[in-house]
N, C-alpha and C positions, 0 to 999 in steps of 0.2 A: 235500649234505653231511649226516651225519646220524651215528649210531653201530654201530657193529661188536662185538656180544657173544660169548662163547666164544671168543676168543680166548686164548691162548698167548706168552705172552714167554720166549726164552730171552736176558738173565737175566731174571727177575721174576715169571713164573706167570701165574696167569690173570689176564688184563685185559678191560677193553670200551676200546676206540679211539673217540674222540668226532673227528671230523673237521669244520674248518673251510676257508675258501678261503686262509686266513693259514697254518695247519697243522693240528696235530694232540696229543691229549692223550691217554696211557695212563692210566685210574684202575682201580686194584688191586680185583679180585673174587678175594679168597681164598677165600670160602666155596664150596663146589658144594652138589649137594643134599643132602650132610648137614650140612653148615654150617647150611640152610634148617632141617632137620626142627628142630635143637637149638634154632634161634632162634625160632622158637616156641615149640617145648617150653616154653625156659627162659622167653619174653618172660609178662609179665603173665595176656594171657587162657590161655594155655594153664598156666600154673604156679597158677594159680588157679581151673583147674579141676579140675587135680590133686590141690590142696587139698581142693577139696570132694568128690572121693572118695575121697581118704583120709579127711575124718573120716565122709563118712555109709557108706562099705561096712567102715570098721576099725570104724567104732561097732558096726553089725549085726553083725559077726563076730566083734566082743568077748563080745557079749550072746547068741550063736546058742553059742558055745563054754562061756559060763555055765550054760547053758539045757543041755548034752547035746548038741548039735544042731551036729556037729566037721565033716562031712563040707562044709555049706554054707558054714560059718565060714572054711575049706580054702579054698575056692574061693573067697567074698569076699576073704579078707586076700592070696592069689596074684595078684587084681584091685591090691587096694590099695599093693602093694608097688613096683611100678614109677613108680606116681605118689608113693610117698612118695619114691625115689630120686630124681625129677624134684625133690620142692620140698624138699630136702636138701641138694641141688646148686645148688639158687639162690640159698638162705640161706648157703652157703659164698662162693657169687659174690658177694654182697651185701655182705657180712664183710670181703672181700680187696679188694674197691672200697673199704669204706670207711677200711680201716686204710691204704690208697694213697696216698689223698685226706690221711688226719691224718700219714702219716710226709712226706708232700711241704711240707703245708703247714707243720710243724714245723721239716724242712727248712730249708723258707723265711728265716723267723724265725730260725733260728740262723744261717744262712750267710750274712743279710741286712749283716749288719757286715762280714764281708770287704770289700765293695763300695766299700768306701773306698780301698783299695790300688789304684792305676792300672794295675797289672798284671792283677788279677782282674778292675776294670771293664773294661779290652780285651777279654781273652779272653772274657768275658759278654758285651759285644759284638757280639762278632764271630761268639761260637757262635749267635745270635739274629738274623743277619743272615746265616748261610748259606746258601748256595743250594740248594732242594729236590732231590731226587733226581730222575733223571733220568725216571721213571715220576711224579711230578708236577706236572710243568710243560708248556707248551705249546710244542710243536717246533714251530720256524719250517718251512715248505716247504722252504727255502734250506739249513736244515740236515740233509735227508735224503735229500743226495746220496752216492754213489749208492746207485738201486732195485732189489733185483732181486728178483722173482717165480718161484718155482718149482712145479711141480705135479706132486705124486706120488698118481697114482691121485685118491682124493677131498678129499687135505688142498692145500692153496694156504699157503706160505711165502713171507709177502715179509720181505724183508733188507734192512734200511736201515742206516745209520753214524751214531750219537747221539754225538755230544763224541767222535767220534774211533775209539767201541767197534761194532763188529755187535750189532744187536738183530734177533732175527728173531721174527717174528710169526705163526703157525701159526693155520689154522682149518681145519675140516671143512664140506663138501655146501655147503650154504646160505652159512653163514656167510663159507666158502672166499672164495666167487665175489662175496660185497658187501667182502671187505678189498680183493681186489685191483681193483676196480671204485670205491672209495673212494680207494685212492693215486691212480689215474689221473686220477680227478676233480677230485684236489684237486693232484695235480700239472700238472693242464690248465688249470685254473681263473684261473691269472694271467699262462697263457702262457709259462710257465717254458720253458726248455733244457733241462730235469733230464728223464733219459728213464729209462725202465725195462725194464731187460733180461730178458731170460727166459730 
């Protein structure tokens, strides 16, 4: 048993499928590889390096454009601009985190006094006790009857029934061939009846 990446949920988008002998867990990879290049971009070392050639190539290109000297200045600050748009964008990110954080927890604070009406304590309750979506919890084996497997040229679809709905699961090449090698496993695993169709 082990995990399944590049996967495909119709509904939910891209997952990695973690598989056990009990069942199985979809956790949401929304990002692809541009999601990757930005999270760097914008994380710490790469925004901070940004930083430092915005100030030392805007500095030279401040002082080369003082100096007469437009053509090199051109070319630094064409350098410089991309990273200043990188840590621009962070400092916005930064901003809108933290005005999130002071309107939530202000929030808090104000709407802390309802909490005395038994009808607001319920419904707080209850909203804080609901059950995860169905792409964050752990399907039982038992509940992903029935299986079916299809194979169109290089992608491999299996189709299971969550709470009742189809979810179907798409991979390509590699990938394909460990999802559908993975239900089977894990549908074989406790000796189950549950079989799966093709």
């Amino acid at each position: 048993m082990g995990d399944v990446t590049g996967v495909r949920a119709r509904p939910g988008g891209r997952v990695t499928l973690r598989f056990t002998d009990s069942g199985f867990r979809a956790v949401a990879r929304p990002q692809g590889p541009v999601g990757k290049v930005v999270d760097r971009l914008l994380g710490d070392l790469g925004c901070g390096l940004c930083l430092l050639v915005v100030v030392l190539a805007g500095g030279v290109a401040a002082h080369l454009w003082e100096t007469g000297d437009t053509g090199v200045a051109l070319v630094l600050a064409t350098v410089a601009a991309p990273c200043a748009v990188v840590v621009l964008t962070r400092v916005v990110v930064e901003i809108v985190g933290h005005a999130v954080f002071v309107v939530g927890l202000v929030g808090a604070v104000l709407l802390a006094p309802l909490l005395l009406f038994p009808g607001v304590r319920a419904w707080a309750r209850a909203w804080w006790k609901k059950e995860p979506s169905r792409l964050d919890r752990l399907i039982p084996v038992s509940a992903v009857e029935p299986v079916k497997v299809t194979r169109d040229g290089r992608t491999v679809t299996v189709t299971v029934l969550v709470d009742g709905r189809p979810v179907a699961y798409s991979a390509r090449d590699g990938a394909g061939d460990s999802l559908d090698r993975e239900f089977r496993a894990m549908l074989s695993a406790r000796g189950t009846a549950t079989g799966i169709g093709t």
